[in-house]
N, C-alpha and C positions, 0 to 999 in steps of 0.2 A: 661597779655601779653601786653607790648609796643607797639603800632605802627611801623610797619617795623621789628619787631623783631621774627627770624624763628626759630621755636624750632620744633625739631624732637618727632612726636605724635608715630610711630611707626616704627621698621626695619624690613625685611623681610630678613631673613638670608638664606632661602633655594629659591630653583626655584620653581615657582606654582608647584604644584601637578598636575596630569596628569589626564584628565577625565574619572569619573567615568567607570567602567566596569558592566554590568547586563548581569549577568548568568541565566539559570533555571537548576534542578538538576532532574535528571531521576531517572523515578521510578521504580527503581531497588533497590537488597538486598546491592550492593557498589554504591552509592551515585557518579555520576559523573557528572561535571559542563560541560555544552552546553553555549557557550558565544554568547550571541547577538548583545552584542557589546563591545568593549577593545578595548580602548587609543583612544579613539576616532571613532574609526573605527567601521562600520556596518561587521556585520560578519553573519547577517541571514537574510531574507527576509518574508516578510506579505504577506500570498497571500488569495486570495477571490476568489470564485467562478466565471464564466464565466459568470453564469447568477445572480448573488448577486445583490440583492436589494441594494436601498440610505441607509438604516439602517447599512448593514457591511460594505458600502462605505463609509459610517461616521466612523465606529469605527476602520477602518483601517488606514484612515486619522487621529484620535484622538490619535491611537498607535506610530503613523509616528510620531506625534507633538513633543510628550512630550518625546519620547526618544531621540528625536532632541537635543530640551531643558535642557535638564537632564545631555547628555553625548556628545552629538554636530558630533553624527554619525548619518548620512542619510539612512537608511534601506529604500529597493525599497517595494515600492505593485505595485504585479503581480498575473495577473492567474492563476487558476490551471492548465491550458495548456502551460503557459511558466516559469514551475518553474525553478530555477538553482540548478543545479549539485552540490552535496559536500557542501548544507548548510542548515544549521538548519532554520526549517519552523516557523513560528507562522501562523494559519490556522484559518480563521474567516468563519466561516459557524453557519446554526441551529442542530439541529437536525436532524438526520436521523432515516425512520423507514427502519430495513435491513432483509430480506426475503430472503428465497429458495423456486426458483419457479422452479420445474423439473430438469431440466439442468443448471440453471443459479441462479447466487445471485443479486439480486438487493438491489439498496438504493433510497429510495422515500422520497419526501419532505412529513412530516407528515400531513401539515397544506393545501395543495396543492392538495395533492396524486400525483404531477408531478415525474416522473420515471426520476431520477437524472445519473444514471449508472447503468451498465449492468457486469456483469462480467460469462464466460464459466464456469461451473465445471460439467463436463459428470460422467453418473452416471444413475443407475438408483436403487429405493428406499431409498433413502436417510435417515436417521434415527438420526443421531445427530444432538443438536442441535447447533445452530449459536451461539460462545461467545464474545466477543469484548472485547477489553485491551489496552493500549497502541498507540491509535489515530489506532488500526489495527483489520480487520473484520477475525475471524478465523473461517473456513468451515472446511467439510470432505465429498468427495463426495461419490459416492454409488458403487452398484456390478459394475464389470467388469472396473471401471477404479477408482482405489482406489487409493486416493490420499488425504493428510492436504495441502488445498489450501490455503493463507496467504491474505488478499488482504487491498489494502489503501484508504479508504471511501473518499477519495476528488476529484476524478477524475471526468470527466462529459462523457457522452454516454456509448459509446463500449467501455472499458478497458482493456478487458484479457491480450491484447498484451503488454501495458503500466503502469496497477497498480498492478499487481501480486508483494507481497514484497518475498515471497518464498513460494517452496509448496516442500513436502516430500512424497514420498512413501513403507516409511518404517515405519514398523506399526504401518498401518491405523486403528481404530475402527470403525467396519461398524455399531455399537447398542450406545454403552455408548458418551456419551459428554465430553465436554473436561472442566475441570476447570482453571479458570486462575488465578494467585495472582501472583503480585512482579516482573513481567516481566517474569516470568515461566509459560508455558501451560503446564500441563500436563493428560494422558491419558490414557488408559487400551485396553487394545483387549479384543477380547472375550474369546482367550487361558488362558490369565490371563498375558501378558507380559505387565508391568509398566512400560512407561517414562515419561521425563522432558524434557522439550526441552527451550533454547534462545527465547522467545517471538520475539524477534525485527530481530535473523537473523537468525533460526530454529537448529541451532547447539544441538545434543542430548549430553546432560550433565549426564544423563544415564539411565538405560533400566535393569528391573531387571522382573523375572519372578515370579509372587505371584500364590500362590496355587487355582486350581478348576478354573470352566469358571465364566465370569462374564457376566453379561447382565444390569446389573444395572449403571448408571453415579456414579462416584465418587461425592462425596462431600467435602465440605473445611469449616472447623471451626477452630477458632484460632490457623493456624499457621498447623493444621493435617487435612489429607486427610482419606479419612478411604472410603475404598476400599471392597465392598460387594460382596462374591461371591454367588454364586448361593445356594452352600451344606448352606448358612447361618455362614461362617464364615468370619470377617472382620478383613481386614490389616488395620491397624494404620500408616502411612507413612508421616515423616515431610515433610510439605511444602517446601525443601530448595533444594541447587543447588546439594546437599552432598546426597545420600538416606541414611537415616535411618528407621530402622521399628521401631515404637514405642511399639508397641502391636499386641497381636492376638485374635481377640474373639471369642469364637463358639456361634452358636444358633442354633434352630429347622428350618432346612428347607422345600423344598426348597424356595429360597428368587430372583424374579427376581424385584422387582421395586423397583427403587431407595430410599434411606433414604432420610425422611425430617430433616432437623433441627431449631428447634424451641423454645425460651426460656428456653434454656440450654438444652434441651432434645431432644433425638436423636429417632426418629421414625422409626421404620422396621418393613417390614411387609413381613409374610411367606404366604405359602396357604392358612393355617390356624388359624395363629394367628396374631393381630398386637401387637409389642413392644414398649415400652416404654423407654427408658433408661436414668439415668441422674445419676448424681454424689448424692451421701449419701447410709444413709440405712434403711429409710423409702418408701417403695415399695409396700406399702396398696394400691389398687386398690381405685377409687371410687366407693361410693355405687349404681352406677347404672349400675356396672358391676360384675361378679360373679368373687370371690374371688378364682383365680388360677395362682395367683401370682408366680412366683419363687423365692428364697433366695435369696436377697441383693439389686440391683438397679435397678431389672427390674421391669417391670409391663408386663404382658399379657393380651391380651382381646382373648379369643376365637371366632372364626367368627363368631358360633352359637349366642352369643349374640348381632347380628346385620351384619353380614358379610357374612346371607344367602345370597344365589346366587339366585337373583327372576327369573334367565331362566330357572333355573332347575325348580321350582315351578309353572311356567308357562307350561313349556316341559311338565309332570306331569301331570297338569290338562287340557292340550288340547288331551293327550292323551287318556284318561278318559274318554272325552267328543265325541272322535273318534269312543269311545270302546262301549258309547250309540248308539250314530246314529248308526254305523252299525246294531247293533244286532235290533236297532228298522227296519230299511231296509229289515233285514234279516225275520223278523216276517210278515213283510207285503207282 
């Protein structure tokens, strides 16, 4: 190139491109974009605890920086007492450990044991347990005020009034637990009436009645619910927003404690026996239990071989032992 002489290196034939946009997508079975920020513009806010350590006060600042830098939208940090209305959260805390204590739910700093929030749910015997999904803590309270309470783990003190996300009173299970997958809770009474409900805004997607009572929690394995009732028969029921029954299985009852499931095999247990179950059709017991298998994929273990009840045993020989002293009493 000459001195003086200006030669065209490059043209820009379109206008800049418009900054970056950063979504996240909910975890839900339809995939839906939450924007944090588009065209520039902040469209959610960072918020931190009231009492948050320099540790989330740095990483709320480091989130602040670089979305800055990125997309040249200013997102605020703020409290969890003065969050805004109508916008997507990004929520900087630790862990929480979260309890039912009597009448009330709480969340404690694990590392502290500080009592972070408090939340009402009346009730007494409380019996299911506490599941959590979707940044949301889901209870169920006891006799006489039955109610699925909803509640938002970022609050600080008293909450009842201000983090309830929703609660229902329409059936409650006062014994079994609730499972959650996909942004779907769902649950059983004890009649035997099955729902599903909206995780995020409790809306019942639907409610179907399964045979015999239940006392057992459902459980969830890839995608299926399988639903234990008491006579020892299980509903098979897809995890989806749609009911479908997948299966029906009978067994020897009765069956109240809930199935385990563990490397591919499904555990049930009756009075009297514990099952086995798993997909094929080798069902040989091992040899350190007596061979009373049934045809195909079950295994049985009889109690008898290990599943005596040592209070009866106990009952038995303190009776026995009642049945000396007297008689010796009675001789002297």
């Amino acid at each position: 190139m000459e001195p003086g002489e200006v030669k065209e290196l490059y043209q820009i034939a379109d206008p800049m491109p418009p900054p970056p946009s950063f979504a996240l997508f909910a975890d839900a079975p339809t995939p839906q974009a939450c924007f944090l920020t588009q065209a520039g513009q902040g469209k959610a806010a960072i918020v931190t605890g009231r009492d948050s350590g320099p540790f989330y006060r740095w990483v709320a600042n480091e989130v602040q920086y670089y979305l800055r830098e990125l997309t040249g939208a200013e997102l605020p940090i703020v409290t969890s007492e003065a969050v805004p209305a109508g916008k997507p959260l990004i929520v900087l805390g630790g862990p929480q450990l979260i309890t039912g204590a009597g009448d009330v739910v709480q969340g404690f700093d694990p590392d502290s044991g500080e009592r972070l929030w408090t939340a009402r749910s009346p009730g007494e015997g409380v019996v299911p347990s506490i599941v959590c999904g979707q940044n949301l803590v889901f209870t169920s309270s006891g006799y006489g005020a039955l109610a699925i309470r909803v509640i938002r783990p970022d609050g600080h003190g008293e909450v009842t009034s201000t983090h309830i996300a929703w609660e229902s009173r329409d059936s409650v299970p006062l014994v079994p637990s609730f499972p959650y997958a996909d942004g779907l809770l769902f649950c059983v009474q004890e009649t035997g009436i099955a729902t599903c409900r909206d995780a995020a805004t409790g809306r019942m997607l639907w409610k179907q009645r399964l045979s015999g009572t239940h006392g057992a929690s459902p459980v969830l394995a890839e995608g299926r619910l399988y639903f234990l009732a008491e006579d020892g028969s299980t509903a098979v029921i897809a995890a989806r927003r749609e009911f479908k029954e997948l299966a029906r299985n009978p067994l020897e009852g009765p069956c109240k404690a809930s199935p385990a499931i563990f490397s591919g095999r499904i555990f049930i247990r009756s009075r009297s026996s514990l099952f086995c179950i798993r997909e094929g059709k080798d069902a040989s017991p091992p040899r350190t239990s007596r061979n009373t298998s049934t045809p195909g994929a079950i295994r049985r273990f009889p109690r008898s071989t290990g599943w005596a009840d040592p209070r009866r045993t106990r009952t038995r020989r303190d009776d026995s032992r009642c049945r000396r002293r007297a008689g010796r009493t009675r001789s002297r």
